[in-house]
C-alpha positions, 0 to 999 in steps of 0.5 A: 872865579872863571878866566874869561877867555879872549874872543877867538878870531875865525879862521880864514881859510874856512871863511874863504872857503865857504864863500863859493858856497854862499855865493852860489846859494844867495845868486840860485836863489835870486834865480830861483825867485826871478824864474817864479816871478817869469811863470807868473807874468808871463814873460817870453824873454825871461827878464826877471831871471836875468834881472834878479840873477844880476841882482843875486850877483850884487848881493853875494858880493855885498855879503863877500865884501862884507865878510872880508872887511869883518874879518880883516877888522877883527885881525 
């Protein structure tokens, strides 16, 4: 019979240091569409870039938050 091996926790510095990473892509991406939703509307002063870069922003840190509860759950 095969011993089941206890579920291995992930390491935090490697979590951490990919945060920066997935924060930058979540909010680029949030710009990305934001600037898209510009072109096709035709708005001058770019509120729908700023207004989904702020909410880019929220959401990766929804994610960090997330993240960091899972991990300190899992401890």
């Amino acid at each position: 019979m095969k011993k089941e091996s206890p579920r291995k926790n992930p390491n935090k510095w490697l979590v951490f240091a990919t945060m920066p990473f997935q924060m930058a892509i979540i909010i680029y991406i949030f710009y990305w569409v934001g600037q898209l939703l510009d072109t096709k509307y035709m708005v001058a002063e770019g509120w729908w870039s700023k207004g989904m870069t702020i909410t880019g922003v929220l959401v990766s840190l929804y994610h960090f938050i997330k993240q960091v509860n899972y991990i300190n759950r899992s401890e």
